[in-house]
C-alpha positions in Angstrom: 30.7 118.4 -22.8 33.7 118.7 -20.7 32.0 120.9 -18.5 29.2 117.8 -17.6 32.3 115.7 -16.4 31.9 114.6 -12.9 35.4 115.2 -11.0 35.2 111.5 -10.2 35.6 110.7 -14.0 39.8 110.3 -13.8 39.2 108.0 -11.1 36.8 105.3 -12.7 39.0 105.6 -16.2 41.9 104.7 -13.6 40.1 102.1 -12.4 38.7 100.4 -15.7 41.9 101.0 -17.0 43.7 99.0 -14.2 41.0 96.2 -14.7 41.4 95.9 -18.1 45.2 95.4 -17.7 44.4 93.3 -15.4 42.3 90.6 -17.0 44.6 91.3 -20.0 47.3 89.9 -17.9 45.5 87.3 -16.5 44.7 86.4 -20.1 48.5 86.3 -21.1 49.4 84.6 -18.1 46.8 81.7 -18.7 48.1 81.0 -22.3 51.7 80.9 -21.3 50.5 78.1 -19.1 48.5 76.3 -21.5 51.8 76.6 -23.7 54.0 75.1 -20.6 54.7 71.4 -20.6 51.6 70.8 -18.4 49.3 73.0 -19.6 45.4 71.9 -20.6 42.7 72.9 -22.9 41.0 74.5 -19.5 44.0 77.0 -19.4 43.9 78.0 -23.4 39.6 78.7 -22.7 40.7 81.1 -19.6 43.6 82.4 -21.8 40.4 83.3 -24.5 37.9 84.2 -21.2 39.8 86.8 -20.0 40.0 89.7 -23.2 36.5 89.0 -23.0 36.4 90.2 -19.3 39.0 93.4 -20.2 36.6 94.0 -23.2 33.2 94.2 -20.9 34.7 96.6 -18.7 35.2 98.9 -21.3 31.7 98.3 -22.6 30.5 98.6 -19.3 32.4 102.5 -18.7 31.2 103.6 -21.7 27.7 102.5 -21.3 27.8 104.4 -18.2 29.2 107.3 -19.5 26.5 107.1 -22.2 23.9 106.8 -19.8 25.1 109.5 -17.9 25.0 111.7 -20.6 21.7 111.1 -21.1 20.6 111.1 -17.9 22.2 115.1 -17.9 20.6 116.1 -20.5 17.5 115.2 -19.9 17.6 117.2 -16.5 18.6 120.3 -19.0 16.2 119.6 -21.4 13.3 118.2 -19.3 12.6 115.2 -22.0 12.5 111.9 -21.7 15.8 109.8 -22.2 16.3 108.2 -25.4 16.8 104.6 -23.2 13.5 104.5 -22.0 11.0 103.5 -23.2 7.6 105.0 -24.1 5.2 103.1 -22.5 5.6 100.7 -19.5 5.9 96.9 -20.6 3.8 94.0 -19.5 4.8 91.0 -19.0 3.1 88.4 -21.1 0.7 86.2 -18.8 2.2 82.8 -20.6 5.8 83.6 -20.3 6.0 82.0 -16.2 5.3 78.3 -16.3 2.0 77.6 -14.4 1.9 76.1 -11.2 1.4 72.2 -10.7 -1.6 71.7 -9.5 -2.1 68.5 -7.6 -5.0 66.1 -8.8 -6.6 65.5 -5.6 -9.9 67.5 -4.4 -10.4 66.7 -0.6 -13.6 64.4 -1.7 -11.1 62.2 -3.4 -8.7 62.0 -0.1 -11.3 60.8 2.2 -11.5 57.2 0.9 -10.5 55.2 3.3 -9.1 52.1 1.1 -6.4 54.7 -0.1 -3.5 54.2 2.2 -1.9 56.9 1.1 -5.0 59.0 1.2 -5.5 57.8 4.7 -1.7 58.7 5.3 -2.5 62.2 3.9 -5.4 62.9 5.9 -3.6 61.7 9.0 -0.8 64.2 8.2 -3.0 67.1 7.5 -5.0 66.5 10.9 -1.5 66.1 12.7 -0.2 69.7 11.7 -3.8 71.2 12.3 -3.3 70.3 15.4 0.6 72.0 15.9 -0.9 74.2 14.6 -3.6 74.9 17.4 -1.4 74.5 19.9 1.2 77.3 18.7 -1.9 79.6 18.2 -2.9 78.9 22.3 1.4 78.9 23.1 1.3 82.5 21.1 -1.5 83.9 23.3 
C-alpha cells in the first residue's frame, strides 16, 4: 500500500493536521472566553462548534484517502468501485414541489368588468409591443 501513496500525501496530512490544531485552538480559545467575566452562551456553542470542525477534517482526509484507494484499485483491477452504485438513480417524479399554476385561461381575462383583468390585458399588450420594437431595433 505504501507504494500507491501519492508524493503529495505528507503535504495534505500537514495540512489537515495544521487545520485540526487550528479549530482545536479556536475551540479552546472560545471557551476561555465564555469563562471570562464577559463571556456568553454564543462563545461556550463556538467553544463546542469548533472540535466539530477539527473532527470533519479528519473525516474528510480519510474519506479521501478511502476513496482514493478505491479509485486505484479499481484501475488495477478493472471493477467497479465499491462506492458506486449499480444502477443509475432516478429521481422520484413527486419529490420537486409542482409549479403554481395561475387560475386564469385567457377566456377568463378578457372580461371587461374585471379591472384587474383589464389591467392585465393592458400589460400584456404593453410588453408585446417592447417587445416588437426590440425585434425591428435587433434587425
Amino acid at each position: 500500500m505504501s507504494e500507491n501513496r501519492p508524493p503529495r500525501r505528507l503535504a495534505l496530512v500537514v495540512l489537515v493536521a495544521v487545520a485540526a490544531a487550528g479549530c482545536l485552538g479556536l475551540g479552546f480559545w472560545q471557551w476561555t472566553r465564555f469563562e471570562a467575566v464577559g463571556g456568553t452562551f454564543q462563545n461556550l456553542g463556538y467553544a463546542l462548534q469548533w472540535p466539530a470542525f477539527a473532527f470533519f477534517c479528519v473525516y474528510a482526509y480519510r474519506r479521501f484517502v478511502k476513496l482514493e484507494t478505491e479509485d486505484a484499485e479499481s484501475q488495477a483491477t478493472g471493477a467497479p468501485r465499491a462506492s458506486e452504485p449499480k444502477e443509475p438513480t432516478e429521481i422520484p417524479e413527486d419529490l420537486l414541489p409542482q409549479r403554481p399554476r395561475t387560475g386564469l385561461d385567457p377566456s377568463a381575462a378578457a372580461d371587461p368588468d374585471d379591472p384587474e383583468a383589464r389591467q392585465m390585458l393592458e400589460y400584456n399588450d404593453y410588453l408585446a409591443q417592447l417587445a416588437r420594437r426590440s425585434d425591428r431595433s435587433a434587425q
